[in-house]
N, C-alpha and C positions, 0 to 999 in steps of 0.2 A: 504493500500500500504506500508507502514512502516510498519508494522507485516511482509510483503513477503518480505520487502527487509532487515529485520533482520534476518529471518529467510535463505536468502540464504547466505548472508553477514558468519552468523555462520558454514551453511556447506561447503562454501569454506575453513573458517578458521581449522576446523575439518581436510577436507579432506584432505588440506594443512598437517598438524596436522601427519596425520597417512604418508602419504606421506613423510615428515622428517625422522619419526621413520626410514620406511623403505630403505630410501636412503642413511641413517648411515653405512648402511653394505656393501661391496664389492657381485657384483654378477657378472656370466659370462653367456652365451646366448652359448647353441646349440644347432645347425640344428641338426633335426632329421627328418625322410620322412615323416612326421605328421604335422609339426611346431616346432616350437623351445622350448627347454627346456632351462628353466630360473633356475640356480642355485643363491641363497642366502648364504652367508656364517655369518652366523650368532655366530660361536664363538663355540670353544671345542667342543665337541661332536654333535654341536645342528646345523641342516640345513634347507634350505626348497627347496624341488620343486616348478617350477608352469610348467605345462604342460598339453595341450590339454584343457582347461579351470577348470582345477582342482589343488588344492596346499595340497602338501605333506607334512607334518613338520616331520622331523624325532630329537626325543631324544629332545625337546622343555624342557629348560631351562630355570626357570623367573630370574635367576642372568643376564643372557645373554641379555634380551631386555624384555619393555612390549610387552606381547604377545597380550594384548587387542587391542594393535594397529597394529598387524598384520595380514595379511585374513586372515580366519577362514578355517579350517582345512577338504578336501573332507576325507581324508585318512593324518592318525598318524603313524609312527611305531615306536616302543620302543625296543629298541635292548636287553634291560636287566634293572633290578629292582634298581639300586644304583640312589641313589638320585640326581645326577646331569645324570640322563638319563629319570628317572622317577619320574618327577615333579608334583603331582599334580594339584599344584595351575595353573602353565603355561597350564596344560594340559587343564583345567578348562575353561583357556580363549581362546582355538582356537580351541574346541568340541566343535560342536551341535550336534543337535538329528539326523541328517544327517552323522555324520563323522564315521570313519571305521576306528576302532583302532586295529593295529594288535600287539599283545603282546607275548612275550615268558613266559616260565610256570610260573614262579615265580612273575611276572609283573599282570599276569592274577590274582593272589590271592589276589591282591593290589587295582586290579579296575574292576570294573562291566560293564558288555556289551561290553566287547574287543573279540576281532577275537584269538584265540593261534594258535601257529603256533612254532612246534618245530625243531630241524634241521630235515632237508630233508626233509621238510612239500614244497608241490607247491601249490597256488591258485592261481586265477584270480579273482579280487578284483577291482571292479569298470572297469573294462579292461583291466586294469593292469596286466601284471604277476608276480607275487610275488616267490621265494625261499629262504626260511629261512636256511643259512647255518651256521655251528661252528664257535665258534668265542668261545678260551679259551687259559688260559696261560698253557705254559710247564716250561715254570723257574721261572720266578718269581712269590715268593714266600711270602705269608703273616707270619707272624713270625716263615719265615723259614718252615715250614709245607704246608700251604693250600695254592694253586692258586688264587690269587685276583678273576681271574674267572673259575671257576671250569668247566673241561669239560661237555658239554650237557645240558646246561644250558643256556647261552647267546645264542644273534641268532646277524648274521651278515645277509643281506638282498643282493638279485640281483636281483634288476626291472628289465623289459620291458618298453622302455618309447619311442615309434614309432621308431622302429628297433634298441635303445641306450640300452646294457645292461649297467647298474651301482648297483657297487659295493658298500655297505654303509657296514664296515667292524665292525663294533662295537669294546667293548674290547676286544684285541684279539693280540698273537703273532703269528710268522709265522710258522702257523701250516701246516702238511702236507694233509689236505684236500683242501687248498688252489691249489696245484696243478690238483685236478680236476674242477677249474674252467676254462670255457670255452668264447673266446671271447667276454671279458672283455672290453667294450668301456672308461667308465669311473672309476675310482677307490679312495674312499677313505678308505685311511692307518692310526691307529692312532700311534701315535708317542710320548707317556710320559714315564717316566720312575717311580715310578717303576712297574706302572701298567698293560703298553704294549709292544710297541716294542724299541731298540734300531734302531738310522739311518742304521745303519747295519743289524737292524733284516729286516727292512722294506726296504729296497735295496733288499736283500735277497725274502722276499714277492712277489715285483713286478716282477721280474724275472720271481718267478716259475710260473706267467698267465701272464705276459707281457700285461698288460692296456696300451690300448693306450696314457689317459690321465690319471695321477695322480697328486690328492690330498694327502700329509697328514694333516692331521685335529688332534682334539684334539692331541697337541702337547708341548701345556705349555713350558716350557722355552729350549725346545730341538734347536739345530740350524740347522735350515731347511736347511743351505748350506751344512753339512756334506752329508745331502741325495741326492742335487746336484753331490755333487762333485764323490759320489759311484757311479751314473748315468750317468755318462756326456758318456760312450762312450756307452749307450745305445739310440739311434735316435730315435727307434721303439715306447719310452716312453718319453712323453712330461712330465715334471715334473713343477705343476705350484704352488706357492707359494700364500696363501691367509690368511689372519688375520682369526688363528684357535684354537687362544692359550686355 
């Protein structure tokens, strides 16, 4: 009887345990015609879904949080190869031999048994619908010459998540394929300088597909009010502010 009741004594304190980790982070809950989709904001570039009893991590970061203490992963997507997107150690701890890693090309050459998917690639993935779309700079510029992210390269992502289209925008400025996005429920923008966009570029962004809800994330020391304030007389787009630095 004292073996069972250390033994449970331990997995409360565990699950306790994992439970902290994950209640460190700011999340927000929405209805979808399915159930709700449970957003995590987990910090710069790094999210997670849970919806429909499946969890998504996109761009998993181990600076960000241990991942060992976070559910383990039905479906990964990796937006592009830079090391604060494409982590392997984090990756390591929320794979299993069940999980669905969907990579863009360069990401693919990095790790074994991933899904590629390049712009204008559509799947359906666990039920999901997946579309891999561009996500690359036109100004800024790495010593003056090269794009931090070169066109055709990176992939920005738009699920299906029980009739919620969202936008997981990777690195990317506001490019003009963005206007053929089509109702756009949820939207994350990143916002660093000088890798992606200015509050201006990303104003500009949300505009050309008008998201109903916008995030921007990975934003580092940017001030989220300027993006308020270029926004304010647009209604159409909620702009909500989350710990994304």
């Amino acid at each position: 009887m004292k073996t069972i009741g250390c033994l449970l004594i331990c997995f409360v304190m565990v699950s306790g345990m994992a439970g902290a980790v994950h209640a460190k982070f700011e999340t927000d809950v929405i209805q979808t015609t399915t159930g709700d989709l449970k957003i995590t904001f987990i910090g710069h570039g790094t999210l997670m879904f849970q919806f429909d009893g499946r969890t998504i991590h996109v761009d998993p970061f181990g600076q960000l949080a241990d991942f060992g203490q976070l559910p383990k992963a039905d479906l990964v997507l990796i937006t592009h190869e830079h090391f604060d997107h494409l982590d392997s150690n984090a990756l390591a701890k929320v794979r299993t031999e069940k999980t669905t890693l969907v990579l863009n090309e360069a990401a693919a050459k990095q790790v074994t048994g991933g899904t590629l998917m390049k712009n204008g690639d559509q799947q359906t993935i666990q039920g999901i619908p997946i579309e891999a779309v561009p996500a690359y700079n036109i100004i800024h510029l790495r010593d003056g010459k090269n794009p931090f992210h070169p066109k055709g390269s990176g992939n920005g992502y738009v699920l299906t998540l029980g009739g919620k289209r969202v936008y997981v925008a990777g690195d990317t400025e506001n490019i003009p394929e963005m206007k053929n996005l089509r109702n756009i429920d949820i939207a994350f923008l990143p916002m660093n300088l000088p890798y992606t966009m200015t509050p201006e570029m990303t104003a500009a962004a949300a505009l050309s597909f008008k998201p109903k809800i916008l995030y921007p994330y990975h934003f580092g020391e940017t001030d989220t009010n300027q993006l308020i304030r270029l926004l304010k007389d647009q209604p159409e787009i909620e702009v909500r502010i989350r710990a994304m630095k």
